[in-house]
C-alpha positions as CSV (number, residue, x, y, z in Angstrom):
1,X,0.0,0.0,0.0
2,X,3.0,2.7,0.6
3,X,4.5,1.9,-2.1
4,X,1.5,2.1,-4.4
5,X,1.0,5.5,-2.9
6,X,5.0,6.8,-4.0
7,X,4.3,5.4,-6.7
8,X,0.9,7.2,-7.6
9,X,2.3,10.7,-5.9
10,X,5.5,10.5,-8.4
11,X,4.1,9.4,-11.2
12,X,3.0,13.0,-12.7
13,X,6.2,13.9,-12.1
14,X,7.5,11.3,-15.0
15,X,4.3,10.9,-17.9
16,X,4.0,14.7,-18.5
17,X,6.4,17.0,-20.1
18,X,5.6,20.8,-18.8
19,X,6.1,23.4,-21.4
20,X,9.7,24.8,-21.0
21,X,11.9,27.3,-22.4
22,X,13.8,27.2,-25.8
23,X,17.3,26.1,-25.0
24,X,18.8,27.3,-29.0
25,X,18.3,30.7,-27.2
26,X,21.4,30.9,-24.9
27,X,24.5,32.4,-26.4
28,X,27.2,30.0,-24.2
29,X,25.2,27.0,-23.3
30,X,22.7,24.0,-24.4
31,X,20.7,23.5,-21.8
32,X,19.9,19.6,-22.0
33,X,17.6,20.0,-18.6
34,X,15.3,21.9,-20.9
35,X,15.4,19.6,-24.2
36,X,14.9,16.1,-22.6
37,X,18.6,15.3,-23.7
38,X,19.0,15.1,-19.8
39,X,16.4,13.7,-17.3
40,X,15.6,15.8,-14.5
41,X,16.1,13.8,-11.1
42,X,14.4,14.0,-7.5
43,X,17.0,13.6,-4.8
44,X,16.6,11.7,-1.3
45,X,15.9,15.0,0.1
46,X,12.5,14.6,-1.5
47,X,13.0,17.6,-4.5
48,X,12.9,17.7,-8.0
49,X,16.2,18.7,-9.4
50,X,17.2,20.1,-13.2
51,X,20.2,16.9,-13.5
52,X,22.0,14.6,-11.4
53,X,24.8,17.6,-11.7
54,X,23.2,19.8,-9.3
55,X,23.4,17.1,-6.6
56,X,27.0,16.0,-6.8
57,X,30.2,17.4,-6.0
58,X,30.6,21.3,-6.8
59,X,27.5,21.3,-8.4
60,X,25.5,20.0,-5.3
61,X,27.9,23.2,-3.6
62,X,27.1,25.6,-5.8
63,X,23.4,25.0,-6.3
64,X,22.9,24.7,-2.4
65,X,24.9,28.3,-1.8
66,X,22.5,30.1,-4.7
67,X,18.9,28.4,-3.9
68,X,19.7,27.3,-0.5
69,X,16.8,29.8,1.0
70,X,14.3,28.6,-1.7
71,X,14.3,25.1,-1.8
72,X,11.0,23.9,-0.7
73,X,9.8,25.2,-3.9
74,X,11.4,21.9,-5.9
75,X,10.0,19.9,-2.5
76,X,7.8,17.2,-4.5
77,X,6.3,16.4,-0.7
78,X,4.6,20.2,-0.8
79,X,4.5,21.4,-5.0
80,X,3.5,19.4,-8.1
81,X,5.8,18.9,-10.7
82,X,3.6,22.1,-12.7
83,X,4.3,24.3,-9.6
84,X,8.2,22.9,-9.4
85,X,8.6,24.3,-12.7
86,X,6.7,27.9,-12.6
87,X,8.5,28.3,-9.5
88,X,10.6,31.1,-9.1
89,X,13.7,29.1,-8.1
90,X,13.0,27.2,-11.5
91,X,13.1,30.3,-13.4
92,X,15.8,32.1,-11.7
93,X,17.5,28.7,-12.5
94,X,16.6,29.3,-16.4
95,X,17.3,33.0,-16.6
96,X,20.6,32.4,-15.0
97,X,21.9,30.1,-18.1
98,X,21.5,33.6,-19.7
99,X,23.0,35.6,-17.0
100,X,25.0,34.0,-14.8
101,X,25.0,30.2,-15.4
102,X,26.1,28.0,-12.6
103,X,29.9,26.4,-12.8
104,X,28.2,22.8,-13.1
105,X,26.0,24.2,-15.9
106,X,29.0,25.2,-18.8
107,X,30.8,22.3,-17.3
108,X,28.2,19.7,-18.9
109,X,25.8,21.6,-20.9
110,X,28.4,24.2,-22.5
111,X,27.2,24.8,-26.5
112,X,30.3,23.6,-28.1
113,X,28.7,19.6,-27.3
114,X,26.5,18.5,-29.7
115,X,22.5,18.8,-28.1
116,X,22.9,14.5,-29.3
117,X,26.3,14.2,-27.4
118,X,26.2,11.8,-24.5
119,X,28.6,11.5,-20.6
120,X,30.4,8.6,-20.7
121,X,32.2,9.5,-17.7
122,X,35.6,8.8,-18.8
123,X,36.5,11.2,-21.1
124,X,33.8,13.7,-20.7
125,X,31.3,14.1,-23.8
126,X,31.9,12.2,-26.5
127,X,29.5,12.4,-30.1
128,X,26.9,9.0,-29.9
129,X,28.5,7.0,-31.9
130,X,31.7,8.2,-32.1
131,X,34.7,5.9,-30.8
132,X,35.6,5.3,-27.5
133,X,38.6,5.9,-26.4
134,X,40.9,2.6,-24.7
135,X,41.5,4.7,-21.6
136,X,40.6,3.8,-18.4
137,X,39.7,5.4,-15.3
């Protein structure tokens, strides 16, 4: 029975895509959080996060120190995934790709990668398709 309810309360968070900005309009970056090229994430702490970026190393850091005071508005336990994203954390989070993008943001979304380019976390982005490399990690 719990688990039926998780699953029920998360599952509008998955089947419907909410309009969301154009990411061909930022000058330095390809944002793959707003394309579908990279899946958003909800974290243990219960909210709904842009990519798995924002919750590891620097990235966890830096998106803590600028939305630390605003983060119940990406808690999936009090805001649907339609009030996650018309949040104003969400679109301070989108106008700052125009701005003042976050460190974790031209590390992995930066424009010179190909919107169809893929982490293979070895040797950073790589073209699908394109040969892998012998190295090891």
């Amino acid at each position: 029975m719990f688990l039926s309810k998780i699953k029920a309360k998360l599952a509008g968070y998955f089947e419907e895509k909410a309009p969301e900005p154009d990411p061909d309009r930022f000058s330095d970056l390809y944002p793959k959080c707003l394309d579908g090229n990279m899946l958003h994430m909800i974290g243990s702490d219960y909210r709904y996060y842009p990519c798995c970026f924002t919750r590891v190393g620097f990235g966890k850091k830096e998106f803590d120190e600028r939305f630390g005071d605003k983060l119940d508005q990406i808690d999936i336990r009090l805001n649907s995934r339609e009030e996650i994203v018309n949040s104003p954390l969400w679109h301070e989070l989108i106008e700052s790709f125009e701005s003042k993008p976050m460190k974790t943001c031209y590390e992995f979304c930066e424009k010179k990668f190909k919107p169809n380019s893929q982490f293979d976390g070895r040797n950073g982005y790589r073209v699908v398709g394109a040969k892998k490399s012998s190295g090891s990690f």
